[in-house]
C-alpha positions as CSV (number, residue, x, y, z in Angstrom):
1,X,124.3,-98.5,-20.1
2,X,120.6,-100.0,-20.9
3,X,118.4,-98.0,-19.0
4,X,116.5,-101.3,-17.6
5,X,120.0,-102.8,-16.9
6,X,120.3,-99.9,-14.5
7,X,117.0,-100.5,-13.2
8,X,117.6,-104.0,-12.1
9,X,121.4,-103.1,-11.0
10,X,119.8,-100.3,-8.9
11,X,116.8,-102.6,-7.6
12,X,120.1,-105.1,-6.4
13,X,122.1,-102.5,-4.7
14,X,118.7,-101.2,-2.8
15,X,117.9,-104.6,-1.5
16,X,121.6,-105.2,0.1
17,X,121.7,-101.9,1.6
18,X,117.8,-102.4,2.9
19,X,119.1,-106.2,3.8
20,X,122.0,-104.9,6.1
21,X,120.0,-101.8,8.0
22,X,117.0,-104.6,9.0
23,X,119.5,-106.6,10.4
24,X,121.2,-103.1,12.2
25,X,117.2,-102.3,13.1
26,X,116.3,-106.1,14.4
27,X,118.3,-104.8,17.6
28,X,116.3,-101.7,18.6
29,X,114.1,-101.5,21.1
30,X,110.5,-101.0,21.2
31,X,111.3,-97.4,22.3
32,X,113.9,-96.6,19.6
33,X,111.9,-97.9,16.8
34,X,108.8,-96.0,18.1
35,X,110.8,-92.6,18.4
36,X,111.8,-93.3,14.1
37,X,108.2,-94.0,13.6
38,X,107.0,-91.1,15.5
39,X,109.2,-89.0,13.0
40,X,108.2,-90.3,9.8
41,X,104.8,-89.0,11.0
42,X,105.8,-85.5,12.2
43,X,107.7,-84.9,8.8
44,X,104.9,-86.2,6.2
45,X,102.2,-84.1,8.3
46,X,104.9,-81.0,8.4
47,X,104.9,-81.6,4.7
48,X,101.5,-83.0,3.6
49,X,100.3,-79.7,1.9
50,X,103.3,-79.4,-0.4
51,X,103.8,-83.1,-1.1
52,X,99.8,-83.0,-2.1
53,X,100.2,-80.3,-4.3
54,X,103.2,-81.8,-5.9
55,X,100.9,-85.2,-6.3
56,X,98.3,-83.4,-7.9
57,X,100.7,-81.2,-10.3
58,X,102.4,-84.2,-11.4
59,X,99.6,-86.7,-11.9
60,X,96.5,-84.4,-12.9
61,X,94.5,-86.9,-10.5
62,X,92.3,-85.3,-8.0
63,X,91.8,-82.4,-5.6
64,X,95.0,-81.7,-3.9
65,X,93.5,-80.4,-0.9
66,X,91.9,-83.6,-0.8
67,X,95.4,-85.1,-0.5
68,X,96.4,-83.1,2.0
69,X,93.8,-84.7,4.3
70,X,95.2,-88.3,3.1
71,X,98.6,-87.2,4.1
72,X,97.3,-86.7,7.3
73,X,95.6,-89.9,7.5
74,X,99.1,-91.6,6.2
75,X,101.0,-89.8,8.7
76,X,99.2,-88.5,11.9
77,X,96.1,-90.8,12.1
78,X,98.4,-94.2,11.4
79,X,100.7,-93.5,13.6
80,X,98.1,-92.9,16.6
81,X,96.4,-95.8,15.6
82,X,99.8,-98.3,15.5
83,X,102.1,-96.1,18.3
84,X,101.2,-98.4,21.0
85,X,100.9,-101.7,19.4
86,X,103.9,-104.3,20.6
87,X,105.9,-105.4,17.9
88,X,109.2,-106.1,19.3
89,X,110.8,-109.0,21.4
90,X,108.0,-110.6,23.6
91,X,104.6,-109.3,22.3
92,X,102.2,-111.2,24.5
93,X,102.5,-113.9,27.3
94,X,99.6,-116.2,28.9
95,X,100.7,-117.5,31.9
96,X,97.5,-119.7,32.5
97,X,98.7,-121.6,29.0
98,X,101.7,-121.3,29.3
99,X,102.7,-119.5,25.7
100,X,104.8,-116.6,24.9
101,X,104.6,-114.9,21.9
102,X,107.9,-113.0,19.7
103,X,107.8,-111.1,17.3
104,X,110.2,-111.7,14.1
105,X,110.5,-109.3,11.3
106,X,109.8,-110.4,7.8
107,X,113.1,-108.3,6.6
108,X,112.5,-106.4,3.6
109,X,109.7,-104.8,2.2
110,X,108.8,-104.4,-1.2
111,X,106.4,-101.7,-1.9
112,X,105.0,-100.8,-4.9
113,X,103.6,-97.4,-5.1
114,X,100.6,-96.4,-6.9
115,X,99.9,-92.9,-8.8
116,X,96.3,-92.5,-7.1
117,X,97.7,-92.2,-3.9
118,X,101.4,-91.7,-4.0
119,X,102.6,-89.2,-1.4
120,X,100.3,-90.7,1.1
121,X,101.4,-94.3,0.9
122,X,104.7,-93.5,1.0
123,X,104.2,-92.1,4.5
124,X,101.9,-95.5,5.4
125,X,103.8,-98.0,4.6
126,X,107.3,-96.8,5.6
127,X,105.8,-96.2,8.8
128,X,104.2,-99.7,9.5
129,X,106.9,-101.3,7.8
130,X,109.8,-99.9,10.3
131,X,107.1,-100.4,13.1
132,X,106.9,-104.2,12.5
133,X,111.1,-104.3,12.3
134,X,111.2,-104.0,8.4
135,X,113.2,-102.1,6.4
136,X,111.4,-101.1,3.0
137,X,112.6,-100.7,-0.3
138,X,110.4,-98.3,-3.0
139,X,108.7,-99.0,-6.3
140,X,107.2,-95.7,-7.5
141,X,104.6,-95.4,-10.3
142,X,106.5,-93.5,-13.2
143,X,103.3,-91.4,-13.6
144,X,104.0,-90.2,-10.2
145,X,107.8,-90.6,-9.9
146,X,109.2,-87.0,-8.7
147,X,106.5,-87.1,-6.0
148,X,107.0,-90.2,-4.6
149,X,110.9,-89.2,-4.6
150,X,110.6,-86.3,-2.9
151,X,108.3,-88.0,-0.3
152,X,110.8,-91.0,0.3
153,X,113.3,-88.2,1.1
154,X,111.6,-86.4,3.8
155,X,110.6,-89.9,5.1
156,X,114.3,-91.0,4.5
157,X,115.6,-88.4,6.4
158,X,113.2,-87.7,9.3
159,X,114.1,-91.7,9.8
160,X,117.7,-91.2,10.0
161,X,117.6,-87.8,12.7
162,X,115.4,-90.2,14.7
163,X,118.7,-92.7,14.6
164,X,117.2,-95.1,12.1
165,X,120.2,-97.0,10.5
166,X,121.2,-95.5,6.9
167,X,119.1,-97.3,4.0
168,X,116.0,-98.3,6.4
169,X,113.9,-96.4,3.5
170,X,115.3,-96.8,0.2
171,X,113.4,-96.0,-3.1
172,X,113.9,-96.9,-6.9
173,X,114.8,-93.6,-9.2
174,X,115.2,-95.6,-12.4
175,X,111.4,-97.2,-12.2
176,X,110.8,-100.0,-15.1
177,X,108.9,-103.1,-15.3
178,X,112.3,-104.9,-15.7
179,X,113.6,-103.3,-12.1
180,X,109.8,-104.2,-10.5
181,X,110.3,-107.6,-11.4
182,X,113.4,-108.1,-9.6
183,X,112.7,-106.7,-7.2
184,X,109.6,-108.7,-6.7
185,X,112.0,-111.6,-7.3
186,X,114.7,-110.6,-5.3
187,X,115.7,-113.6,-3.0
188,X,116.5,-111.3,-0.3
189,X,112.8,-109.7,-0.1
190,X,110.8,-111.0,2.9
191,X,107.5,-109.8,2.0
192,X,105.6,-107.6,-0.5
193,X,103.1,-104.9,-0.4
194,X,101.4,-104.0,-3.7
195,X,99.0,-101.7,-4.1
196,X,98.2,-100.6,-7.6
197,X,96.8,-102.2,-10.7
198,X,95.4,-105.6,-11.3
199,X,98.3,-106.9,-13.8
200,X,100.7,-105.3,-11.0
201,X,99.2,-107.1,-7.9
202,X,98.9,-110.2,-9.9
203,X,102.4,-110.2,-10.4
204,X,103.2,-109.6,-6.9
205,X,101.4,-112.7,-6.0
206,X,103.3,-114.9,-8.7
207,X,106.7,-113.8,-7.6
208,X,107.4,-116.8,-5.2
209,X,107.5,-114.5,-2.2
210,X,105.0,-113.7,0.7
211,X,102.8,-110.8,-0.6
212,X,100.1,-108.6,0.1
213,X,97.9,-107.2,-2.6
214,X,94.6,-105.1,-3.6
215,X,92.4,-106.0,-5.4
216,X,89.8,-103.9,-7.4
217,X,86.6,-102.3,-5.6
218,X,84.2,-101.8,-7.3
219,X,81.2,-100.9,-4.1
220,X,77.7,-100.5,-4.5
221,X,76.1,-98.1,-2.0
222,X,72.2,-99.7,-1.3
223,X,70.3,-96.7,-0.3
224,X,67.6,-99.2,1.8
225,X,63.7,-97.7,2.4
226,X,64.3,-96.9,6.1
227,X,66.9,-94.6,5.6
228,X,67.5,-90.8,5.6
229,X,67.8,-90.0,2.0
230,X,69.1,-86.5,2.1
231,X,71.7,-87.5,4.4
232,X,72.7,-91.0,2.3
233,X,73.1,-88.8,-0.8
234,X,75.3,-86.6,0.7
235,X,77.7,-88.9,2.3
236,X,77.5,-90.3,-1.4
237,X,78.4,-87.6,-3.0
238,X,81.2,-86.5,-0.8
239,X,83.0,-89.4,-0.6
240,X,82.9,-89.9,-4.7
241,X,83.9,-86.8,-5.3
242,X,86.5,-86.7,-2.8
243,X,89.8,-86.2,-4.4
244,X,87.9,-87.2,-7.1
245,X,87.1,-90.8,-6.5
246,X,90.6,-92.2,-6.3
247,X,90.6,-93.8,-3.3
248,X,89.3,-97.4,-4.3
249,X,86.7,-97.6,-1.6
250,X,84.4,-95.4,-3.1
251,X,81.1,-95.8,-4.0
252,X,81.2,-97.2,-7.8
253,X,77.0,-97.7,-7.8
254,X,73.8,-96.6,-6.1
255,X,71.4,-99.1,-6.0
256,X,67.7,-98.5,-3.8
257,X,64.3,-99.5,-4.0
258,X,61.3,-98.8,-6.3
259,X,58.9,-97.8,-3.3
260,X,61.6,-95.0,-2.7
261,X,62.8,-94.2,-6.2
262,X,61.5,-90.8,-7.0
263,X,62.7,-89.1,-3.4
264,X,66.4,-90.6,-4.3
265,X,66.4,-89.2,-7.7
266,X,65.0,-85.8,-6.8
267,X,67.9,-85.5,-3.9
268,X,70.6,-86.6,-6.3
269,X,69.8,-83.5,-8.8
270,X,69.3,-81.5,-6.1
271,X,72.7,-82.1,-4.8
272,X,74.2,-81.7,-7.9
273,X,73.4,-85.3,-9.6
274,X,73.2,-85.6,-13.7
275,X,71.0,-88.4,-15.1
276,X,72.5,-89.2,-18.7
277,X,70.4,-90.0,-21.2
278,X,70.5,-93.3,-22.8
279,X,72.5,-91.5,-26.0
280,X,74.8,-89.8,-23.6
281,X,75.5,-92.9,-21.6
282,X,76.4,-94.9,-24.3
283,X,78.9,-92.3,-25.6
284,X,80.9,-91.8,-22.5
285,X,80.5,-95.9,-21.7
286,X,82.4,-96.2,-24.8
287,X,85.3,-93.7,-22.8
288,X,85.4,-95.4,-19.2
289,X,86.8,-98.4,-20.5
290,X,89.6,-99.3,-23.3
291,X,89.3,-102.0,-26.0
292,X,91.5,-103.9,-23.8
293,X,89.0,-104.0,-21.0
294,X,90.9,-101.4,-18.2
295,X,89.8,-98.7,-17.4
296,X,90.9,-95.4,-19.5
297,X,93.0,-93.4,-17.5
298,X,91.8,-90.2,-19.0
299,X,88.8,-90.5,-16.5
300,X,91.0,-91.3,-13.4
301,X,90.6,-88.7,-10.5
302,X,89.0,-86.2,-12.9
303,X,85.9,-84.1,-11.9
304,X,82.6,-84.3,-13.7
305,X,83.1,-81.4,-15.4
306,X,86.2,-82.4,-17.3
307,X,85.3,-85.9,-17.7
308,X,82.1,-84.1,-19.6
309,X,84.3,-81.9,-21.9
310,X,86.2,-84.7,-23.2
311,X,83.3,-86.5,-23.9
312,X,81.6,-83.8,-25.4
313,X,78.8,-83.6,-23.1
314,X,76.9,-80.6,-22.2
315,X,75.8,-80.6,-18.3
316,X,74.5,-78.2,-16.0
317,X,76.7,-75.5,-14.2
318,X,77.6,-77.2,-10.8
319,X,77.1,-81.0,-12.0
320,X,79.0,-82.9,-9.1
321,X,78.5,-86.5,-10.6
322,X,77.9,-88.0,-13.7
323,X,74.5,-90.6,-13.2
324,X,73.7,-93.5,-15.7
325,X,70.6,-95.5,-15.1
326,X,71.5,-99.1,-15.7
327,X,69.5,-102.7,-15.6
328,X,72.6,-105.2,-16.8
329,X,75.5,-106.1,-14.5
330,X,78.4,-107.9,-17.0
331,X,82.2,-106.9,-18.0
332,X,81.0,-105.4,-21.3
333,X,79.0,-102.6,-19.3
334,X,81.2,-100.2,-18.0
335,X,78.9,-98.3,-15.7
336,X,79.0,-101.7,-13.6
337,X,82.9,-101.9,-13.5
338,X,85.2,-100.0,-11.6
339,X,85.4,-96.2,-12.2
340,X,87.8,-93.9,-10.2
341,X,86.1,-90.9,-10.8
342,X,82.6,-88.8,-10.1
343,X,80.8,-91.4,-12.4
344,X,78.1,-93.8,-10.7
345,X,75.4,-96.3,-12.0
346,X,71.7,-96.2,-10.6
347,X,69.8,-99.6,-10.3
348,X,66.4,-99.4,-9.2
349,X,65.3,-103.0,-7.4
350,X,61.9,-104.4,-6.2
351,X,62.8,-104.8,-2.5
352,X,65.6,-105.4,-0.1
353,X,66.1,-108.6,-0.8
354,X,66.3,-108.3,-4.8
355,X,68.5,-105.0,-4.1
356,X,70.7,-107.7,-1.8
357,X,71.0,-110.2,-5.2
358,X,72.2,-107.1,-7.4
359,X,74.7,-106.2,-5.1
360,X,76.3,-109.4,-5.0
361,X,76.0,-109.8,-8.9
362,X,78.0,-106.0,-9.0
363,X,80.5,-107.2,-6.2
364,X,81.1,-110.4,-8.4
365,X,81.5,-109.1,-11.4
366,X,84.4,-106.6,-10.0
367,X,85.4,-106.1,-6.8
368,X,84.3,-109.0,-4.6
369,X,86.3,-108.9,-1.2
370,X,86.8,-105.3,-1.2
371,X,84.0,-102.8,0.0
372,X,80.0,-101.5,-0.1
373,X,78.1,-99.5,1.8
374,X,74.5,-99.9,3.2
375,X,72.2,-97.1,4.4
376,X,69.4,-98.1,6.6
377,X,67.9,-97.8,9.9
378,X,66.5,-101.2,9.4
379,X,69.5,-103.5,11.8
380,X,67.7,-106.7,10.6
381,X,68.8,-105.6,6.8
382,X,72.0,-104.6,7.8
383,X,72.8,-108.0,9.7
384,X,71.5,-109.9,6.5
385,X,73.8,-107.7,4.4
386,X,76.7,-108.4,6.7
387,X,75.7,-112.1,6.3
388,X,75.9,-112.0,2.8
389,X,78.4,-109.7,1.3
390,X,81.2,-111.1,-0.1
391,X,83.0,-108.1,1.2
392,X,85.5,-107.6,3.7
393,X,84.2,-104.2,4.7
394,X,80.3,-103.8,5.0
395,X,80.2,-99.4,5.7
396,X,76.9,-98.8,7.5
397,X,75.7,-95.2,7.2
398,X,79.5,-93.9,6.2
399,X,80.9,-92.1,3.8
400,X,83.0,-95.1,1.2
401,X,85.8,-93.4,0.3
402,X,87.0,-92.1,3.7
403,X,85.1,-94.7,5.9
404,X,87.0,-97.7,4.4
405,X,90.4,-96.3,5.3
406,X,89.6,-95.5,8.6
407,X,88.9,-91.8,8.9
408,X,85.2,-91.7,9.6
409,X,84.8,-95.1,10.9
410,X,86.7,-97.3,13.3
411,X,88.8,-99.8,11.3
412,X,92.4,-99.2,11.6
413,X,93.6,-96.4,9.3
414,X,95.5,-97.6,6.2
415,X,95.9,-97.1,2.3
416,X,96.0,-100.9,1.5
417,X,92.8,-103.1,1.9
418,X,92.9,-106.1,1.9
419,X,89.9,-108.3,0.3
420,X,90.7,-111.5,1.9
421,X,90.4,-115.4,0.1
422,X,87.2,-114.5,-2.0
423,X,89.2,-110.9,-3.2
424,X,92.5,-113.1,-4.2
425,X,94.1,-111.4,-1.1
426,X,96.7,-113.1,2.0
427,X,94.2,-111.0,4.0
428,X,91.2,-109.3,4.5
429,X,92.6,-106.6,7.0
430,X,93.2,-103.0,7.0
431,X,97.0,-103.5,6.5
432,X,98.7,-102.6,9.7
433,X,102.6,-103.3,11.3
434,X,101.3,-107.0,12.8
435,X,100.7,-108.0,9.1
436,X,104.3,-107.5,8.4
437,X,105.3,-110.0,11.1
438,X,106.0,-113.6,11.8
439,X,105.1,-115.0,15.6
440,X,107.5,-117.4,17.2
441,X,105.4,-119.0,19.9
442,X,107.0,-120.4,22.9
443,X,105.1,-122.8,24.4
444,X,105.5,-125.3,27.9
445,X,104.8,-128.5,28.2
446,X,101.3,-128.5,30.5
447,X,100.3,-131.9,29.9
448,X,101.8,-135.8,29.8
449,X,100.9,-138.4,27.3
450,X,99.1,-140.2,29.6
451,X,96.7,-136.8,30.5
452,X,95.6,-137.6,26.9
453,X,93.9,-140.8,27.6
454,X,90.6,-140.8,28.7
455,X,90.0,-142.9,31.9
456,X,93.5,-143.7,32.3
457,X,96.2,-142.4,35.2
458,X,99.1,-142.6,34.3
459,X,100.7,-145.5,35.7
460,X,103.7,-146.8,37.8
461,X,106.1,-148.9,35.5
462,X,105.4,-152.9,36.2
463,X,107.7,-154.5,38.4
464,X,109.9,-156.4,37.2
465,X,110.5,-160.4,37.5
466,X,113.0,-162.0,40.2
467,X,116.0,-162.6,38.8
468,X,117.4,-166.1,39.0
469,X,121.5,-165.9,39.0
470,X,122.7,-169.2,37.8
471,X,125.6,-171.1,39.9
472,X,128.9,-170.6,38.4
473,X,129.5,-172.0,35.3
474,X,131.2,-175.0,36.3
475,X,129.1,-176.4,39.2
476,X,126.0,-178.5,38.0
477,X,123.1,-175.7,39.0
478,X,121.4,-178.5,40.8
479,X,124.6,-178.9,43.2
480,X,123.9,-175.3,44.2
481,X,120.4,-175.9,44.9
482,X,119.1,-173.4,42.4
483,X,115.5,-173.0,41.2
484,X,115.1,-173.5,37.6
485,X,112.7,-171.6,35.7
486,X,110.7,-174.1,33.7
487,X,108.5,-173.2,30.4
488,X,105.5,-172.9,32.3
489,X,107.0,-170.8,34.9
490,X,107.9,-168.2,31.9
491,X,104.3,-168.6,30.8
492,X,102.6,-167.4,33.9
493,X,105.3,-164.8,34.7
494,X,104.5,-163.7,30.9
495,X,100.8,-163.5,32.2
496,X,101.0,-161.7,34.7
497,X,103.3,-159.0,33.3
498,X,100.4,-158.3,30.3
499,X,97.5,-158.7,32.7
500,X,99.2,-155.7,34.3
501,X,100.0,-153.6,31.4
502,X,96.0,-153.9,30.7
């Protein structure tokens, strides 16, 4: 058979058996879920050495001890940061308003996998997707296929000795743009969760179905007067040349201020910081990005060393990150586009408020909604950056990379980011289990109609008119000595009924 026949026959089978184990999951309790949950996170940190090792072996992206510590934060940090949240039956209840709240389950997942991150996301998302209720259903990036398999199996079955039903995690083997698409496009998918490409998370969004996708970042870090240099260099430098710089949260820019110019640059080379020269920026510009305008993903999650050899660039022993001094902002100039590796740009701005326009002119011309990071001692600065941004994480004296996730700052851990409206994103959260769940809200009556009216009571119904009984039909009514209403008796009665409905 057609191999992308298979794929989309596959895709179909997946869905039915993820369709039928939600609907066997819909009646766990909160404990029962919890206990599956609490197992997906045992296995993927019992396993987070191997499985990174594997990632790295397969994809050639990044440092795999670096992934070992984003297994961790996949597994163990996101499920002590989710393990007491509610998300079953009656979530919340105000008794002063009167409202209960219940949670509903979208049904099935669709999660596309990316090779940046693969093992790690695996973890994450299975584990806030069976939190919220879910069942999930797999798209691995071929690039990273065998690793993605063999996490989805330790995930699988560490589910299923927790007493998950069978088919609660299932994942594609046949990957192929034909099977994505239906299963983007499956009728039977509540919701999806893309995090990859641009082309790929556009196509989530057109697929007719609820979805939740990532955007580019593409994050400036302002290095503002007031801060500590050494210390905004290093937390630079770590997180862009952790794991490489795959983890799209990291710093893609330095930008900082004349009066402080020459004390940056001298503690960028002295932590292992190369300035190219204008020749040698323009040859590896012309490598970052293809003639189709995406990035070339001969760079991606390479070290500066590497990226230098296949350029042909001769740098110093120890050269940590790659440095081009830039002035333009646009989509023809690579340095100021996204770049998941040790390269950065360098702008050099007047003041604050100038370095404040350039960042928003980077974040605009890729990445707006995602991520950037300030350092400064200066709150004022910081407050007018946070008013400003178009961002939907401002990082204050943080490293990008691992701050934007959640391991060094206090946002929720998670390895999809949302950039909200001004990102093209459903949301501009941390993705957690409560973003993979509707809310039924219950609510009592607390008020009549007539509450709503300012001024006005409510009233007692008008009483009605006396009722004259005629005399039997066949004796004259005057006989009986009945009282006839006349036309202006109606009139007044008429009257005096409106007058009292005033």
């Amino acid at each position: 058979m057609d191999r992308d026949l298979q794929s989309i026959q596959e895709v179909r089978d997946l869905v039915a058996k993820a369709k039928a184990a939600q609907a066997a999951l819909a009646e766990y309790s909160q404990e029962q879920i919890d206990k599956i949950c609490a197992a997906i996170a045992e296995a993927g940190a019992q396993n987070a050495e191997r499985l990174a090792k594997m990632a790295s072996e397969e994809t050639g992206f990044g440092v795999w001890q670096d992934k070992v510590l984003k297994n961790i934060l996949g597994s163990t940090l996101t499920w002590n940061a989710i393990k007491d949240i509610k998300t079953v039956g009656i979530i919340k209840e105000d008794k002063e308003k009167r409202l209960m709240e219940v949670a509903v389950p979208m049904g099935v997942v669709a999660a596309l996998i990316p090779s940046t991150n693969p093992t790690s996301t695996v973890m994450y998302k299975s584990m806030i997707s069976i939190k919220a209720g879910n069942s999930i259903v797999i798209s691995p990036h071929p690039n990273a296929k065998n690793c993605i398999l063999e996490t989805y199996k330790i995930v699988a079955q560490a589910a299923k000795s927790a007493g998950a039903p069978d088919g609660i995690v299932q994942c594609v083997t046949i990957p192929s743009p034909e099977g994505t698409s239906a299963l983007l496009k499956h009728k039977d998918v509540g919701i999806i969760l893309a995090t990859g490409g641009e082309a790929m998370v556009r196509a989530a969004y057109s697929s007719g179905h609820p979805a939740l996708g990532v955007g580019p970042g593409n994050g400036p870090s302002y290095i503002e007067k007031s801060a500590d240099i050494k210390e905004a260099v290093r937390r630079i430098f770590e997180s862009k040349t952790f794991d490489n710089g795959t983890i799209c949260a990291s710093e893609q820019s330095i930008v900082t201020e004349e009066c402080i110019k020459d004390q940056v640059i001298a503690e960028v080379k002295r932590q292992g910081g190369y300035f190219l020269s204008p020749e040698e920026s323009d040859k590896l510009g012309r490598f970052i990005m293809r003639a189709n305008g995406t990035m070339n993903p001969a760079i991606v999650g390479r070290s500066a060393k590497v990226i230098a050899e296949k350029v042909g660039l001769s740098v110093p022993e120890g050269t940590r990150i790659l440095i081009s001094p830039q002035t333009t902002v646009g989509k023809d100039n690579p340095y100021s586009r996204e770049k998941l590796c040790p390269i950065l740009a360098f702008y050099v701005e007047n003041d604050w408020e100038s370095a404040c326009e350039r960042c928003m002119a980077i974040l605009h011309n890729e990445g707006v909604g995602h991520t950037m990071t300030i350092h400064s001692q200066d709150e004022s600065v910081i407050k007018e950056f946070a008013l400003k941004k178009p961002v939907s994480r401002l990082l204050v004296n943080t490293n990008g990379s691992l701050g934007g996730v959640g391991a060094t700052t206090g946002l929720a851990p998670a390895l999809t980011l949302g950039c909200g409206a001004m990102g093209g994103s459903a949301t501009s959260d941390n993705v957690g289990p409560l973003n993979l769940i509707n809310i039924k809200r219950v609510a009592y009556g607390i008020k009549e109609l007539a509450d709503l009216r300012p001024g006005q009571a409510a009233k007692a119904a008008p009483e009605p008119a006396p009722v004259h009984k005629p005399a039997a039909a066949d004796t004259p009514a005057e006989a009986k000595g009945a009282s006839m209403l006349t036309k202006e008796d109606i009139e007044r009665i008429t009257r005096s009924i409106l007058a009292k409905l005033q």
